[in-house]
C-alpha positions in Angstrom: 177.8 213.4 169.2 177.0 210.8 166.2 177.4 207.3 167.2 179.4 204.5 165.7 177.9 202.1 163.6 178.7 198.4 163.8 177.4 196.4 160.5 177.4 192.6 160.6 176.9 190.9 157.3 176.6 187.7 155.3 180.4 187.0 153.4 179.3 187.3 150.1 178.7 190.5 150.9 182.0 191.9 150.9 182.6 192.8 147.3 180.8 196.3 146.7 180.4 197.7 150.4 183.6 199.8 150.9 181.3 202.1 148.6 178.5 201.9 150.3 180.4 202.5 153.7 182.1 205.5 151.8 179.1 207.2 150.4 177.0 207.4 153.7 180.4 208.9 155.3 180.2 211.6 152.2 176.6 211.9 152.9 177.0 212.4 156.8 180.3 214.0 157.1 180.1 214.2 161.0 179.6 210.0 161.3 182.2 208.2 162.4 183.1 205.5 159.7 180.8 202.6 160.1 182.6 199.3 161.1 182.2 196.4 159.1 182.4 192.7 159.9 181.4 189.8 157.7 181.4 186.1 158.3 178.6 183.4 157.3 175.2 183.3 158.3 174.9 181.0 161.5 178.2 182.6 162.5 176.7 185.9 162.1 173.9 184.9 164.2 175.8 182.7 166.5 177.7 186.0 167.3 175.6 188.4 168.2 173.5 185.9 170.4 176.4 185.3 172.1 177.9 189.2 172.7 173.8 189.9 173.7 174.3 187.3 176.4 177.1 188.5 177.9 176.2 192.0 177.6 179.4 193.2 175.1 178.5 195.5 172.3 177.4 193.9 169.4 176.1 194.7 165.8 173.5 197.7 165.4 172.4 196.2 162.2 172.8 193.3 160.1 172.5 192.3 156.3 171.9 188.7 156.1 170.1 186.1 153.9 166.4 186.5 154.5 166.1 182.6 156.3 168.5 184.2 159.2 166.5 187.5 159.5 163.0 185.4 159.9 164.8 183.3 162.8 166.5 186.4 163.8 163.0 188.5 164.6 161.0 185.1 165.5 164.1 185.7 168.5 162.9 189.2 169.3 166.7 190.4 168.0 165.5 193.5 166.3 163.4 196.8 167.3 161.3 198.7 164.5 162.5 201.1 162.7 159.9 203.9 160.7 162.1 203.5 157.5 162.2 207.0 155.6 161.6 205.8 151.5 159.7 203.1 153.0 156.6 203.8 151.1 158.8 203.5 147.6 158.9 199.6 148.8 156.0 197.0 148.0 154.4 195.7 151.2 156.3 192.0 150.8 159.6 193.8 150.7 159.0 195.0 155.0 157.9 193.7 157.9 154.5 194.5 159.1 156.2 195.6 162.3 159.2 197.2 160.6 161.1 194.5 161.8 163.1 193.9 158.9 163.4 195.3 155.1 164.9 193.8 152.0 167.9 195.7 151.2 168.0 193.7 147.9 167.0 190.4 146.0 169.0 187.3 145.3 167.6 184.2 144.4 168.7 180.3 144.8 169.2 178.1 141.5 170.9 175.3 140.1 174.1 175.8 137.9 176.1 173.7 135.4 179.8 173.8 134.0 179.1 174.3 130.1 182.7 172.7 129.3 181.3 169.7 130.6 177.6 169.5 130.2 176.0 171.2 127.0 172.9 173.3 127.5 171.0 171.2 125.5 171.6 168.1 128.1 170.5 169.8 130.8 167.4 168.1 132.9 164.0 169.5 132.5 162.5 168.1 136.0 163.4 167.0 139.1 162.6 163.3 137.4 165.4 163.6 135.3 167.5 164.5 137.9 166.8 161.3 139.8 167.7 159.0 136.6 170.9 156.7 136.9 172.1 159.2 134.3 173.4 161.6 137.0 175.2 159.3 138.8 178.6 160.6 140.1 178.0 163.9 138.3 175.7 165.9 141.4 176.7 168.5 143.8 174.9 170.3 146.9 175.6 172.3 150.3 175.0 169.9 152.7 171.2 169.8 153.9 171.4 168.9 157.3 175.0 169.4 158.5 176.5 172.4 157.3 178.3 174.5 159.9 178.2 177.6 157.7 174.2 178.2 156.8 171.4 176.1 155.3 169.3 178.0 152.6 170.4 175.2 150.4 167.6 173.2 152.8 165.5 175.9 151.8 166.1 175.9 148.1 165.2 172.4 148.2 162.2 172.5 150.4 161.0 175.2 148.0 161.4 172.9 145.0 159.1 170.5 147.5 156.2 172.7 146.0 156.7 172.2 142.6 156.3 168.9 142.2 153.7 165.8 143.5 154.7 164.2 147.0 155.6 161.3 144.9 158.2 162.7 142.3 159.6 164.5 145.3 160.2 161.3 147.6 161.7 159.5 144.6 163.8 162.7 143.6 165.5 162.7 147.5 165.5 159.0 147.4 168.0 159.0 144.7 170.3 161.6 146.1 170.3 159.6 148.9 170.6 156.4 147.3 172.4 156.2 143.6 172.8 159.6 142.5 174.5 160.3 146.0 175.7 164.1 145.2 179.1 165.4 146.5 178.0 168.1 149.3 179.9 171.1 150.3 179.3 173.2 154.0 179.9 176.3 152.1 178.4 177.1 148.5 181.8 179.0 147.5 183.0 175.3 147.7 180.6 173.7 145.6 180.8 175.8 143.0 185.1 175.7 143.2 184.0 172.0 142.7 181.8 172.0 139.4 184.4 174.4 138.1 187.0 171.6 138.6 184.8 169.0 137.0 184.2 167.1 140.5 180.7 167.5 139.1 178.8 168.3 136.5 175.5 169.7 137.8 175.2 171.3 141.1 171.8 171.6 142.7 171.7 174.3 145.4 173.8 177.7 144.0 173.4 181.2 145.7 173.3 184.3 143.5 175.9 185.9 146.2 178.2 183.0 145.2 177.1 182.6 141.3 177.9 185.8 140.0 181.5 186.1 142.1 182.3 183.3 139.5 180.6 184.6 136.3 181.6 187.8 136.4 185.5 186.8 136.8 185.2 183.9 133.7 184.6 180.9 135.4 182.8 178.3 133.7 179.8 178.1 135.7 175.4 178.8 134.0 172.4 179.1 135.6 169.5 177.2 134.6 165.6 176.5 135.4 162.7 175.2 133.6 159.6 175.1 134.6 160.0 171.4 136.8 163.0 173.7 138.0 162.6 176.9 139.1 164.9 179.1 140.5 163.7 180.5 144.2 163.5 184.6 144.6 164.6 186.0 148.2 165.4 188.3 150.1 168.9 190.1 151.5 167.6 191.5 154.6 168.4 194.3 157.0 167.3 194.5 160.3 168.2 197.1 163.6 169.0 195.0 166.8 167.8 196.0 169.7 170.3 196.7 171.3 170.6 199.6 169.1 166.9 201.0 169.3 168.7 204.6 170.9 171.6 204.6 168.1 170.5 207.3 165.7 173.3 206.6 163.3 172.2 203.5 163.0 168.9 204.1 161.8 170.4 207.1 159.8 172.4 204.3 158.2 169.5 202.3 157.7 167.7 205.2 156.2 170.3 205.4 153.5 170.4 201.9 153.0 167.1 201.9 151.5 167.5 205.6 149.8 168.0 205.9 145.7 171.7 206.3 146.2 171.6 203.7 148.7 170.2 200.6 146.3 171.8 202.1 143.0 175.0 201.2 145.2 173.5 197.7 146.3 173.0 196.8 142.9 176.9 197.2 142.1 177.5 194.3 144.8 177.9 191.4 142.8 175.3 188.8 143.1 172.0 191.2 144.5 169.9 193.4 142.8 168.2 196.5 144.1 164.6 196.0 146.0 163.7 199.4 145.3 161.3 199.2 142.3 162.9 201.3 139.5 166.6 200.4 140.3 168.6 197.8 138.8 171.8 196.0 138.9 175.0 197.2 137.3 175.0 193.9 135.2 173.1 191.1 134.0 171.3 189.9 137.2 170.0 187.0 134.8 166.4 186.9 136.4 163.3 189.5 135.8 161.1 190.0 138.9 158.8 192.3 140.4 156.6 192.9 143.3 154.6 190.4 141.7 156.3 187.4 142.8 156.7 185.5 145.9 159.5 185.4 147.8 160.7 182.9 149.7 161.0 181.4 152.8 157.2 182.5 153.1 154.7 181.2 155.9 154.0 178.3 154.2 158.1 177.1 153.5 159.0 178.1 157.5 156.0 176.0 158.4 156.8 172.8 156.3 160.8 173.3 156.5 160.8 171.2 160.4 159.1 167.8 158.2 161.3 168.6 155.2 164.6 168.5 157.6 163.2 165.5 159.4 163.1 164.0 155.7 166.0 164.8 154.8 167.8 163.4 158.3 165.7 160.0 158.3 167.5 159.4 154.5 170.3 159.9 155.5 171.0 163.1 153.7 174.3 165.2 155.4 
């Protein structure tokens, strides 16, 4: 008899998945209904750490930002799974292991409200950003304290690369110093925030979260320049272990990363399909490919421990 499968997942993914739950039932009419739960990351993660400890059932898979999968497997939380499309998928888009697998791509960027600050005022560099003209006007998830996740850290640890050790130390020395921004736990709140005019820029904006407010008329923009790229990742599935003898749950992982699967993942506001080929049901606002690099790589999980150090010794929440 088919098992149940239990689904844990990042908030923002809740708009959009009653049809994907709905289509794999039509697809497997003997499943049960799959059972969905969604809360932030490090509550996710908190979670199932906890039911694993005191032996309770728990998720069989989760869809998270990619920052929690990476900490996530570096735990030993998931078992490998021989994906069935997975050579449709470039190499970057799986673990070596078949740990994990992008379900879809977001991406991390910096947003502005245009009925208070005109495209053409916008800053060009990280520089800018640490004039006194920004005073009062900045916003960001909190970099060190935030009870809800932290890939606003990683956003910012990414932009790290971009830019000479020096412009970077003076770029965090004014946040923590003049241009002290307003920071939020959750990024739903910082952007509620710039869409009141508590601020005017606001540095550290989720896709998940970005396009919830676009696509409903809120006056919110991406932006980046070349001193201020946006950061491509991942939102990742991965089977726990505890689930390594659930066929239902690898059947729903299967479909997960089918055609019908991602054409459905792209009607979830704020992701686009990983699946090469397959779009989003709207503007998605950024072009990638295979090409480009994804992020947290080795390189941003290896530098992230100084960056946070940084951060803390400034005094940066």
């Amino acid at each position: 008899m088919p098992e149940r499968v239990i689904i844990y997942a990042s908030l923002g993914l809740r708009s959009g998945t009653s049809d994907l739950l709905w289509a794999f039932r039509k697809k497997n009419t003997l499943e049960e209904f799959p059972v969905y739960l969604d809360d932030h990351p490090f509550q996710v993660h908190d979670r199932i750490r906890e039911e694993m400890k005191h032996g309770m059932r728990t998720a069989d898979l989760v869809l998270v930002p990619h920052y929690v999968a990476l900490q996530m497997n570096s735990e030993g939380l998931f078992t490998p799974h021989d994906a069935k499309d997975i050579g449709a998928y470039p190499q970057k888009f799986y673990d070596k292991k078949l740990n994990w697998f992008a379900a879809g791509v977001t991406f991390m960027t910096m947003a502005h409200n245009p009925k208070r600050l005109a495209a053409k005022d916008l800053p060009e560099s990280l520089d800018e950003i640490a004039s006194p003209r920004w005073k009062g006007r900045l916003g960001m998830q909190s970099l060190t304290s935030s009870k809800f996740g932290n890939i606003g850290a990683h956003y910012m640890n990414f932009l790290r690369r971009n830019v000479s050790g020096k412009k970077w130390t003076g770029f965090l020395e004014s946040l923590a110093g003049q241009n002290k921004p307003s920071t939020f736990d959750c990024i739903d709140h910082l952007l509620q925030g710039l869409i009141d005019g508590n601020h005017d820029l606001s540095l550290t904006v989720y896709s998940l979260a970005y396009f919830r407010e676009r696509t409903v008329g809120s006056p919110v923009k991406s932006f980046e320049t070349a001193g201020i790229p946006r950061m491509l990742t991942f939102t990742t599935a991965g089977l726990l272990r505890t689930a390594k003898d659930n066929k239902s749950a690898r059947k729903f992982l299967d479909f997960l990363l089918s055609e019908d699967g991602q054409r459905l993942i792209g009607k979830i506001t704020g992701i686009s399909p990983s699946m090469p080929g397959q779009k989003a049901g709207y503007q998605f606002e950024v072009e990638y490919s295979s090409k480009n690099v994804f992020h947290p790589d080795a390189e941003d999980l290896a530098s992230l421990p100084e960056t946070l150090e940084t951060f803390t010794k400034l005094g940066l929440p």
